[in-house]
Structures are given as structure tokens and as C-alpha cells.
C-alpha positions as CSV (number, residue, x, y, z in Angstrom):
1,X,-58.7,166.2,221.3
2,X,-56.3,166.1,218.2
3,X,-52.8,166.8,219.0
4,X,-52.6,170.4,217.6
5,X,-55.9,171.3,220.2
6,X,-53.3,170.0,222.7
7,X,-50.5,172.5,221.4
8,X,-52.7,175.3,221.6
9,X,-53.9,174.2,225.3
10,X,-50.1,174.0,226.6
11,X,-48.3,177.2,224.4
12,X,-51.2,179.4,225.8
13,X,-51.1,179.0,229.5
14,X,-53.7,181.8,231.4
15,X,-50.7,184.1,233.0
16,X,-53.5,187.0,234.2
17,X,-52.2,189.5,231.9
18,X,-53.1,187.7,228.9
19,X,-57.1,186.8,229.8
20,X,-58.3,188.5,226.7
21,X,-56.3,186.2,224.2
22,X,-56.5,183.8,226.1
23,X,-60.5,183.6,226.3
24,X,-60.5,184.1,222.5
25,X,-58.5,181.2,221.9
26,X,-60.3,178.8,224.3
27,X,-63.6,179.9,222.5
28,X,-61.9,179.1,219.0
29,X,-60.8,175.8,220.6
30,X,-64.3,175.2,222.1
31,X,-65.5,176.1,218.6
32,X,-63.7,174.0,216.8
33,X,-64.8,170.9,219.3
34,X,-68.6,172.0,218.9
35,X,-68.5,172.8,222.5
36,X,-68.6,176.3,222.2
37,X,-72.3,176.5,222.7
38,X,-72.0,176.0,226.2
39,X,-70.9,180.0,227.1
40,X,-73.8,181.2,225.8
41,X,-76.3,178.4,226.7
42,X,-78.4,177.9,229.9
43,X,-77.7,174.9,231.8
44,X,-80.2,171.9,230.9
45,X,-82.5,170.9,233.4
46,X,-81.4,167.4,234.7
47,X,-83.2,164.6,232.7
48,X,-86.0,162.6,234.6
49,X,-88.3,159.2,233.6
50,X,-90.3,161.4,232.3
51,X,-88.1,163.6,230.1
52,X,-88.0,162.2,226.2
53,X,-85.2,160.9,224.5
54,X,-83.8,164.3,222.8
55,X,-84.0,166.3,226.3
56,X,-81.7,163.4,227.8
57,X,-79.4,163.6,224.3
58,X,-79.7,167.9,224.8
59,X,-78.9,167.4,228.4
60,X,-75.6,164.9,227.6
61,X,-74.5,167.5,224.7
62,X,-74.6,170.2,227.0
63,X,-73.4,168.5,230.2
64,X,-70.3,167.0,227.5
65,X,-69.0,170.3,226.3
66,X,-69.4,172.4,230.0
67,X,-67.2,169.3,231.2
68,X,-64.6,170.3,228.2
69,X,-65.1,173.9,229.3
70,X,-64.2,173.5,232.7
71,X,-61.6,171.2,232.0
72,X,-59.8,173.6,229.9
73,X,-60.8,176.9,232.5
74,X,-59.5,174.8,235.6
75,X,-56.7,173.5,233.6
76,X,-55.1,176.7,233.0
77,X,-55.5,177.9,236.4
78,X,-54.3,175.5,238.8
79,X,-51.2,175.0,236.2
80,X,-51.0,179.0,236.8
81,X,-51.4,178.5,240.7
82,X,-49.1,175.4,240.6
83,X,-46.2,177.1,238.9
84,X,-46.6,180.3,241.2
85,X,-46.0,178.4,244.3
């Protein structure tokens, strides 16, 4: 992530009040990663020995970028949580 991804990340914590600017930058972020995808995607079945190579490479993409997703979601909240304690 490129240090002005990480400006955006810390100047726009999740306070409650400001969800719907908040979402809409975390899917321009997640857009401009190529992650983005993964809001509007179903989750890929889990690859098996008999899945081909590009269902294991669709699988990794998508398993990749809902990582991201929920790294930036959860990020934002428990900082929220930890600073209301």
C-alpha cells in the first residue's frame, strides 16, 4: 500500500456519523488496489485437487482483496472502539 493509501486510511477514521464518506472512500481505495471487486463478488468456492489452475488463481484473487477489505473494515473499527474506551 503506497504511502498516500496509508494517509487516506489514518485522516479518515470510521466515527459512526461519517459511514457514508467513509464507505465511499474505502471503495475508492479498494479501487484503486483492484480489490474493489470483492463487495460485489460471491465468495469463491475453496479450491480442491480437482479444481484447475485459474479457479485456484480466482480463488487467491478473491480471498487477497476480502483480506484487504476486512483489514481496512476491522481497522477502522477497533481503532474507533479502542479510542472510545
Amino acid at each position: 500500500m503506497t504511502p498516500s493509501l496509508m494517509n487516506i486510511l489514518k485522516d479518515n477514521t470510521l466515527t459512526g456519523d461519517n459511514y457514508v464518506t467513509w464507505k465511499r472512500k474505502i471503495g475508492l481505495l479498494l479501487q484503486s488496489e483492484k480489490h474493489k471487486f470483492v463487495l460485489t463478488t460471491p465468495k469463491q468456492p475453496a479450491p480442491n485437487n480437482e479444481s484447475s489452475i485459474m479457479q485456484k488463481d480466482e480463488y487467491e484473487q478473491w480471498k487477497t482483496s476480502d483480506d484487504m477489505g476486512q483489514m481496512l473494515y476491522y481497522g477502522h473499527y477497533l481503532r474507533r472502539v479502542a479510542t472510545a474506551a
